[in-house]
C-alpha positions in Angstrom: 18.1 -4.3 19.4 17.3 -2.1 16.2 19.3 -5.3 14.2 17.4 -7.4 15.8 14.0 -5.4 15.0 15.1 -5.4 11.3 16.0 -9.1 11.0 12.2 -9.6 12.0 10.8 -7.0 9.8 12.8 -8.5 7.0 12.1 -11.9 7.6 8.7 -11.6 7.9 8.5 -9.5 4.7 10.0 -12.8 2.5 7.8 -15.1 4.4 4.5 -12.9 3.2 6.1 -12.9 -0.5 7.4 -16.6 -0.4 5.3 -18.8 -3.0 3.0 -16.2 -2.9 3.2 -14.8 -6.6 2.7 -18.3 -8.1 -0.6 -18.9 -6.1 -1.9 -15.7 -7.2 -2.4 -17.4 -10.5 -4.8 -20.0 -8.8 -7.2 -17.3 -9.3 -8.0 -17.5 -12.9 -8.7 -21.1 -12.4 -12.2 -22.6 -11.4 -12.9 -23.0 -8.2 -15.8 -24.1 -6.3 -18.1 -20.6 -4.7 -16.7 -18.9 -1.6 -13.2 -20.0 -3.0 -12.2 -16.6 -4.0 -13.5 -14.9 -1.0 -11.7 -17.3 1.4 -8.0 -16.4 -0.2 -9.3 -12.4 0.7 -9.8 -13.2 4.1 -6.5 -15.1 3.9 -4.6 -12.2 2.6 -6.0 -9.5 5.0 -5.1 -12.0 8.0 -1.5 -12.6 6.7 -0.7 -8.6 6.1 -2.1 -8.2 10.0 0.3 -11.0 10.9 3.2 -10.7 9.2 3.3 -6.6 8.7 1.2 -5.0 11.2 1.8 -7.7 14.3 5.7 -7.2 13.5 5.6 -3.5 13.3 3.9 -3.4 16.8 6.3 -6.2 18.0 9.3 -4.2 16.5 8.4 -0.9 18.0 7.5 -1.9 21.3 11.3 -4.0 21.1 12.5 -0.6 20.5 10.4 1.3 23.2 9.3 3.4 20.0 5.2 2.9 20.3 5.0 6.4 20.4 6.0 6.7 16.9 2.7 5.6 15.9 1.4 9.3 17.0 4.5 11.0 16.8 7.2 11.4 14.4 10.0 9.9 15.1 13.2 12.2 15.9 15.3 10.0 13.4 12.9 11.3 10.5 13.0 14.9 11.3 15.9 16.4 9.0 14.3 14.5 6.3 10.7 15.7 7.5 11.8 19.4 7.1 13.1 18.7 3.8 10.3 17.5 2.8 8.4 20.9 4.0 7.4 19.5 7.6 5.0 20.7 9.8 2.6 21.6 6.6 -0.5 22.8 8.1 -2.4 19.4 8.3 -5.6 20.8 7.8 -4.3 22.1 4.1 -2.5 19.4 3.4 -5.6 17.0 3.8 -7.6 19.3 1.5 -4.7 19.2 -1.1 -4.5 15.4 -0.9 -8.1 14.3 -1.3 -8.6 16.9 -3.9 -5.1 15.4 -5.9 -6.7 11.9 -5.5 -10.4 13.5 -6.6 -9.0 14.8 -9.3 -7.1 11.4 -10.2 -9.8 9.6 -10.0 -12.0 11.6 -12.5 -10.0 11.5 -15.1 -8.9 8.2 -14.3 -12.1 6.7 -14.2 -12.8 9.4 -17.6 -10.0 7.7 -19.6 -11.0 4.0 -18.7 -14.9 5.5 -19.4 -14.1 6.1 -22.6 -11.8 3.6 -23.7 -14.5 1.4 -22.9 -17.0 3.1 -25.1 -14.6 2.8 -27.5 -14.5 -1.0 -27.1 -10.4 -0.5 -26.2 -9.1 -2.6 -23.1 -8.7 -0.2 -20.1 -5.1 0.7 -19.5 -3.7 0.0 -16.3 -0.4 0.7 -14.9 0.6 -2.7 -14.0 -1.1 -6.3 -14.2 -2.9 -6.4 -10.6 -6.2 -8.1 -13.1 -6.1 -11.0 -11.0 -6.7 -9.2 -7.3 -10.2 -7.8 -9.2 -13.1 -8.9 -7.7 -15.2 -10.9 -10.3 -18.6 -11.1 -8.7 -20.8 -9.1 -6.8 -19.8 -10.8 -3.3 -15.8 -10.2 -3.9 -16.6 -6.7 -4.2 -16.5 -6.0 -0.3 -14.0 -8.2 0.4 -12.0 -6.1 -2.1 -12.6 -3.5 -0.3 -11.7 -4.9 3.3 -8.5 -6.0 1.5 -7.5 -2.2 0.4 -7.8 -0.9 3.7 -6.4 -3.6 5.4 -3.6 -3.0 3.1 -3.8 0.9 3.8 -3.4 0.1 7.2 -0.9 -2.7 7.9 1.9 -1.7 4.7 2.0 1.9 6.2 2.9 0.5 9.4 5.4 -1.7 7.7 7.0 0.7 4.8 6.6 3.7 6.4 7.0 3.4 10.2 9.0 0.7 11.1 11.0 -0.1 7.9 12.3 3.2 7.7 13.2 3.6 11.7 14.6 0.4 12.1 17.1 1.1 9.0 17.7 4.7 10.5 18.7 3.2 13.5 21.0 0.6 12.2 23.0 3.0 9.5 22.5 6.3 11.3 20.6 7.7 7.9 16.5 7.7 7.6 17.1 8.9 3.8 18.6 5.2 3.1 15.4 3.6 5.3 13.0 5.5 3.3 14.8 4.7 0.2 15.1 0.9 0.9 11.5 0.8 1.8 10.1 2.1 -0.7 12.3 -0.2 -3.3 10.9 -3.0 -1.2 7.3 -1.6 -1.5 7.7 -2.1 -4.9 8.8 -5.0 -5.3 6.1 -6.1 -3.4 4.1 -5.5 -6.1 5.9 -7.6 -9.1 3.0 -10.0 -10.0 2.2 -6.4 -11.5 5.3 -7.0 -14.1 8.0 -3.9 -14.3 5.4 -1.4 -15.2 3.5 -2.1 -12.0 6.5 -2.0 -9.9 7.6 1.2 -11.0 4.5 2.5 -10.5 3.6 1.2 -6.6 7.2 2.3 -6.4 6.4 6.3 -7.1 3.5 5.6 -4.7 5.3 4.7 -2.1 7.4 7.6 -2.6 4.7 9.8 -2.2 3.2 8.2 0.7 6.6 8.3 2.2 6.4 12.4 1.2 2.8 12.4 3.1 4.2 11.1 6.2 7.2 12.9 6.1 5.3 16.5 5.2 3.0 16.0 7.5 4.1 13.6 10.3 0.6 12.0 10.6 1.0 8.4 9.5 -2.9 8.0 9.9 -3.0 10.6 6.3 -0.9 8.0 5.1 -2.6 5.6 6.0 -6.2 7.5 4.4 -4.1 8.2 1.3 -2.8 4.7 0.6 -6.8 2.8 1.1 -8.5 5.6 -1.1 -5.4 4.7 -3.6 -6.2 1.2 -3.8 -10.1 1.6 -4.0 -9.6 3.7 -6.8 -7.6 1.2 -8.4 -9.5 -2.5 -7.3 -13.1 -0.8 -7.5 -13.5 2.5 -9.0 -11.4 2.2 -12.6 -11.8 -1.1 -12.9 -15.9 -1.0 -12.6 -15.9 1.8 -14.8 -13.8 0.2 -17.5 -15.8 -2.6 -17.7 -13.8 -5.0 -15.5 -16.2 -5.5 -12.9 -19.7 -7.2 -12.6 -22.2 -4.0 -12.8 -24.1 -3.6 -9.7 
């Protein structure tokens, strides 16, 4: 059954991808108003689909729905490794100050670089998934937590366990699924899937350290506000409220 499991996940992870790339660049092309806002809505219902609805599917295949408040016992070794059970209260703290503390001197650099009449830097070409008027802004918005909440389930949960169970080693599932997280992301160019790659890794190290896939979860939505809304409206990329 786990083969089966990861056949689905698999397959359902090219058929999200498939074409999808090339129609990202339909975006910087005129379209009539509400056009932009529609492909949002599209997006958020595909990642529920074809992540979160397989996830679900998979681990209820595998009689694993527990893992979705438990770790799993497959990820335990590599839990302890990574420092597993860290005092969840701490760890929270320690996380939302690291992303705090990110996105100051994030938002600082791109601050001044704009003052300085310098394009903002950004890890990665994701310019295109940046809302350009005032109504996209919300549905960017919807569109990081959705993405929060349906890749975690994906590349973190049931990625991982279903590779575990297939080659008797969570270190390769983790590995694998983080590789594929980031090159999820290669509209960004190499730079941008390097960098969603060391994400990954680190939301894999949240889960992992903490066993709480919901911090996961918070970790990777706050991640990709910072990076749709906060720098970019701060560099200048964004219409000003």
């Amino acid at each position: 059954m786990a083969l089966i499991v990861l056949a689905l996940a698999l397959g359902a992870y090219v058929y999200f991808f498939k074409g999808n790339f090339g129609r990202l660049r339909e975006l910087t092309a005129a379209r009539p108003p509400g056009w932009r806002r529609r492909r949002y809505r599209l997006w958020i219902a595909k990642a529920f689909v074809l992540f979160a609805g397989p996830a679900l599917l998979g681990l209820a295949l595998l009689g694993r729905l527990d893992a979705l408040a438990m770790l799993p016992e497959e990820f335990e070794t590599l839990a302890v490794a990574a420092g597993y059970p860290l005092p969840i209260g701490w760890l929270v703290l320690e996380v939302l100050a690291g992303l705090l503390v990110g996105a100051l001197l994030g938002g600082g650099w791109a601050l001044w670089r704009r003052r300085r009449g310098k394009a903002p830097a950004m890890l990665g070409d994701f310019s295109l998934l940046l809302p350009r008027a005032r109504g996209e802004m919300l549905h960017a918005a919807a569109s990081a937590l959705a993405a929060g909440i349906t890749e975690e389930l994906y590349f973190r949960l049931l990625l991982p366990l279903a590779i575990a169970l297939v080659t008797g080693n969570a270190l390769i599932g983790f590995v694998a699924a983080t590789l594929l997280f980031g090159l999820a992301h290669r509209y960004q160019r190499w730079r941008g899937v390097l960098a969603t790659s060391a994400v990954g890794a680190v939301l894999a190290f949240v889960y992992l350290a903490s066993g709480a896939l919901w911090l996961a979860i918070l970790v990777h939505v706050l991640v990709d506000l910072n990076g749709v809304l906060l720098r970019p409206w701060l560099g200048g990329m964004l219409p000003r409220v």
